[in-house]
C-alpha positions as CSV (number, residue, x, y, z in Angstrom):
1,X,4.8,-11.2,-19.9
2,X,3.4,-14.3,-22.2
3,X,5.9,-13.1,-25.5
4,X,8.6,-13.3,-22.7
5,X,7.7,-16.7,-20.9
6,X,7.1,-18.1,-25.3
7,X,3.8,-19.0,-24.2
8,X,1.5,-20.9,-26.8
9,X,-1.6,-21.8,-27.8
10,X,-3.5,-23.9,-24.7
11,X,-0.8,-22.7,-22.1
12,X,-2.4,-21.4,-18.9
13,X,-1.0,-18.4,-16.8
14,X,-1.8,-17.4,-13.1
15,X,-1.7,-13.4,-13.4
16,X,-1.0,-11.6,-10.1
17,X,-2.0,-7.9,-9.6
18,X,-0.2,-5.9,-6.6
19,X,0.3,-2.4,-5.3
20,X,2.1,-0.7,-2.6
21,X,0.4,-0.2,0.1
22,X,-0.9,2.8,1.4
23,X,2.4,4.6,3.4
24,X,4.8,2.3,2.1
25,X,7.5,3.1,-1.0
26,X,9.7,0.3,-2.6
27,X,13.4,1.4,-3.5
28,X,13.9,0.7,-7.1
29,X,17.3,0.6,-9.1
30,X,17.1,1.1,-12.8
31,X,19.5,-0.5,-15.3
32,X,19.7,0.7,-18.5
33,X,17.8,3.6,-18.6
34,X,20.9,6.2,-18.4
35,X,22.2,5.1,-21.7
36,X,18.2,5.3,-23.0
37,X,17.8,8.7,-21.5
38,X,21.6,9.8,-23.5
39,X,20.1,8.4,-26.8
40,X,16.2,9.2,-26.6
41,X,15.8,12.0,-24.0
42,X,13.1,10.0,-22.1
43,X,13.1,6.7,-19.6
44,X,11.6,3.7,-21.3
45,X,10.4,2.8,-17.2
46,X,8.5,6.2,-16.4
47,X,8.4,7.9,-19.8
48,X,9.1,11.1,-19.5
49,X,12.3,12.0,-17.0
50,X,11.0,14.1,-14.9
51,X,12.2,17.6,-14.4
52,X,15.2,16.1,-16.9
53,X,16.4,14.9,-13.4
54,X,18.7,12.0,-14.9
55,X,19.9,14.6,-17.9
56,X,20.8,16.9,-15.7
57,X,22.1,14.3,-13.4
58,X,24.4,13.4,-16.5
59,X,25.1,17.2,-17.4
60,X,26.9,18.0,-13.7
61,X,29.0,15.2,-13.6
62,X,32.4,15.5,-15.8
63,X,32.2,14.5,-19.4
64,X,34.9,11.5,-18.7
65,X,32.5,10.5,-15.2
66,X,29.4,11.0,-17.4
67,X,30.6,9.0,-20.9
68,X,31.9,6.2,-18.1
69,X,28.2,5.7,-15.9
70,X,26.3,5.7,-19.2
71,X,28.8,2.9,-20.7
72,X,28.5,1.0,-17.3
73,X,24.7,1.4,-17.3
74,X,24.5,0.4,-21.2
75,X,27.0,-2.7,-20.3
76,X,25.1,-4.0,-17.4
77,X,21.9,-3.6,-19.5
78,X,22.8,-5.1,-22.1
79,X,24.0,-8.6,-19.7
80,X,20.1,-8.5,-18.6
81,X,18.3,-8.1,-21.8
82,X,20.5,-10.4,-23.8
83,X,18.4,-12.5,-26.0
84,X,20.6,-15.4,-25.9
85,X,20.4,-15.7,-21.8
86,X,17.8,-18.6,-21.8
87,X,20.5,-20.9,-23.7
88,X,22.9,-19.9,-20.2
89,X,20.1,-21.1,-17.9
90,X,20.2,-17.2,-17.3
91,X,23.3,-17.4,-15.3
92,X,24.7,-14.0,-16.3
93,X,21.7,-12.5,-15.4
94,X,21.0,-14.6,-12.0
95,X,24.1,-13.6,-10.4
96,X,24.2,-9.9,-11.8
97,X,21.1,-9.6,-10.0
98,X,22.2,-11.3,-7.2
99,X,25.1,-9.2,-6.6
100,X,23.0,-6.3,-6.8
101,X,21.0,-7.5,-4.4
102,X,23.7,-8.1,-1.9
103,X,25.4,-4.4,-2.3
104,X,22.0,-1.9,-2.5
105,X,19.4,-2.1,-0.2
106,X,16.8,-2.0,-2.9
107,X,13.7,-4.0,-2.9
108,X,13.3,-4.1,-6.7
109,X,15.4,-3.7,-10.1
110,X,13.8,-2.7,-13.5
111,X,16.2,-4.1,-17.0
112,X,15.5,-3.5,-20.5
113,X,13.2,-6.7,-21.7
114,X,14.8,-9.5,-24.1
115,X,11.9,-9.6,-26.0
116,X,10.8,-6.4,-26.5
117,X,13.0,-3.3,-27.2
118,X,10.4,-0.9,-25.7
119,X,9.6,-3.2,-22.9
120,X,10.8,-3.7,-19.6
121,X,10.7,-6.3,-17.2
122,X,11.0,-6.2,-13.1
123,X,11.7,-8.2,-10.0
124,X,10.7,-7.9,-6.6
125,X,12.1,-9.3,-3.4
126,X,9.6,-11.7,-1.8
127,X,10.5,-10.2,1.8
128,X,9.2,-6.4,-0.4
129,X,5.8,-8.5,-1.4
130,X,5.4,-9.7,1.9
131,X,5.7,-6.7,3.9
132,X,4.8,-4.1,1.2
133,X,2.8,-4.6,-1.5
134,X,-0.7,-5.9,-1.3
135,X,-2.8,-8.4,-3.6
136,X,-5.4,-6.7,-5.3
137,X,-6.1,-9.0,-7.8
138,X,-6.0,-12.9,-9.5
139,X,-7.0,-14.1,-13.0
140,X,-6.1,-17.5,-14.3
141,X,-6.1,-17.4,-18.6
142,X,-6.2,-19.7,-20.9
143,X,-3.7,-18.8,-24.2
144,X,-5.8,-18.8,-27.3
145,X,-3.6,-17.5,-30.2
146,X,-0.3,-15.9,-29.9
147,X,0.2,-13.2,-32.5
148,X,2.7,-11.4,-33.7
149,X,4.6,-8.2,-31.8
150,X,3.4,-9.7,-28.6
151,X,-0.4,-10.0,-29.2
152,X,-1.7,-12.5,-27.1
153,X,-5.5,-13.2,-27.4
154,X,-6.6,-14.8,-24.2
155,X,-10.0,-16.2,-22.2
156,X,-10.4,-15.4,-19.0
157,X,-10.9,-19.1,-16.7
158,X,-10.7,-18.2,-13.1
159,X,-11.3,-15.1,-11.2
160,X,-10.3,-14.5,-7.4
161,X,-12.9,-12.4,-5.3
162,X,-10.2,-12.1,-2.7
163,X,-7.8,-14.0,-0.2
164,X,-8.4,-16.2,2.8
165,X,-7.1,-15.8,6.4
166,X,-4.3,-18.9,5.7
167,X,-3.7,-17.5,2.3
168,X,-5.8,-19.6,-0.3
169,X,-7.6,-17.3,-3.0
170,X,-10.8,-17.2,-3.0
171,X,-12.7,-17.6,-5.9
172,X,-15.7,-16.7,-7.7
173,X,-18.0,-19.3,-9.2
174,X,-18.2,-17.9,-12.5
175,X,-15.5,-16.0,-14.3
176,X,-16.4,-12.3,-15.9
177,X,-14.4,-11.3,-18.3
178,X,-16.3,-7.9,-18.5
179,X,-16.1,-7.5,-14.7
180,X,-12.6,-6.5,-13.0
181,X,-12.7,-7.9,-9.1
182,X,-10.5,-6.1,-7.0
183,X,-9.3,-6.6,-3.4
184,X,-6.8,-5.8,-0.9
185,X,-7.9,-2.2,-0.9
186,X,-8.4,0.8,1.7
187,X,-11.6,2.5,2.5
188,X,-10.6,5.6,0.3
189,X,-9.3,3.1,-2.3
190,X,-12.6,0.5,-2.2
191,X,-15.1,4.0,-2.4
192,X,-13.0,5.2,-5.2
193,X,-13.0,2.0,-7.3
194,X,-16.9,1.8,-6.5
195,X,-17.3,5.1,-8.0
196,X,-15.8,4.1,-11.1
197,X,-17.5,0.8,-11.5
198,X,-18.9,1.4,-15.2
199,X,-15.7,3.1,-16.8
200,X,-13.6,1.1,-19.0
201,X,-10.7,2.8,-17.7
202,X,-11.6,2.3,-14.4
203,X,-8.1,0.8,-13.7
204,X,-6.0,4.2,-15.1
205,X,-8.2,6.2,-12.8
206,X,-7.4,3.8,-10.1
207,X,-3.9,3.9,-10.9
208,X,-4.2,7.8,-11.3
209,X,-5.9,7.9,-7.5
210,X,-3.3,5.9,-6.3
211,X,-0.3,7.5,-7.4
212,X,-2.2,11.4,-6.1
C-alpha cells in the first residue's frame, strides 16, 4: 500500500482493517488473473486455483474463445496496472473501472498492482463497506524509512479501541505496538480472538476462523 501511494520518510497513513460480516459475501470480478493462471498455473489473488476451476474453465471453452478471453483479460490488465497511469491522472483506469461498475453487479474488482508484479490491489464500493463489511480495526503510522522492494519500516502513533455511536473512532490513550486491538466482532469471533491473545499469528488464525 505505502510503495504504491510513494510514501516517504515522515508521511503518516490512516490504515483501515475490515471483514465481511458474518452471513454476508461480496461479489468480486478479477482482472488479469486468466492470463496469469495460462502462464503460471496459479492466481496471483487466491494462490492456488482451486480445483483448477479457471484452467478448466479455459480447457472447455474453444481454443479461438479461450486464446480471445485470455487476450481480453491480459489487455484490460494490463490498462489497470500500467505504471505510467499516474502521469494520466489515472483516467484509463477511472473510467475502466467505472464502466465495470455500471455493467456487473459486483461490489469489488481485484487488478494486477503497478508497483509490484506479484502484487495486487482492490476496490470496494462504499455502498459494499456500508452495508457489508465491518471495521475491525485502526492504526495511524508514522513512515520511518522506505526500503527497497517495498520495505516500509514504520512506528505505530495511534491505535483505535473501537467506534462510536455517530462514527468517530475511539481511541486508546497510549499506542501498543505489541498489542493488536480489534473490534467490530461477533461473540464466536471476540471468544476466538481472546483465545489467541498471546500468538503472534493470532491474526492468520483469525483469518483461518473466519474463512471456516
Amino acid at each position: 500500500m505505502a510503495e504504491q501511494a510513494e510514501c516517504k520518510s515522515g508521511q503518516h497513513f490512516h490504515l483501515l482493517g475490515s471483514w465481511v460480516k458474518s452471513g454476508e459475501e461480496v461479489r468480486s470480478l478479477v482482472l488479469g488473473e486468466q492470463h496469469h493462471v495460462y502462464k503460471m498455473g496459479y492466481w496471483r489473488t487466491f494462490g492456488v486455483d482451486p480445483g483448477n476451476t479457471l484452467s478448466r474453465r479455459m480447457n472447455s471453452l474453444p481454443r479461438d474463445v479461450s486464446l480471445r478471453a485470455i487476450y481480453i483479460d491480459a489487455f484490460l490488465g494490463s490498462i489497470l496496472s500500467d505504471p505510467h497511469a499516474r502521469d494520466l491522472d489515472y483516467v484509463h483506469t477511472r473510467v475502466l473501472l467505472s464502466v465495470i461498475a455500471s455493467k456487473y453487479p459486483v461490489d469489488a474488482v481485484f487488478y494486477p498492482s503497478v508497483k509490484d508484479a506479484w502484487g495486487t490491489n482492490i476496490v470496494v464500493t462504499p455502498e459494499a463497506v456500508d452495508s457489508q463489511m465491518v471495521y475491525c480495526a485502526s492504526h495511524v503510522v508514522r513512515v520511518e524509512h522506505c526500503r527497497e522492494f517495498g520495505v516500509m519500516e514504520t512506528t505505530l502513533v495511534r491505535q483505535a479501541s473501537g467506534i462510536g455511536t455517530t462514527g468517530e473512532f475511539q481511541w486508546v490513550a497510549s499506542a501498543d505496538p505489541s498489542r493488536e486491538i480489534l473490534f467490530g466482532m461477533t461473540k464466536d469471533e471476540h471468544d476466538f480472538a481472546l483465545r489467541n491473545t498471546d500468538s503472534r499469528s493470532g491474526l492468520l488464525d483469525m483469518k483461518a476462523f473466519l474463512q471456516s
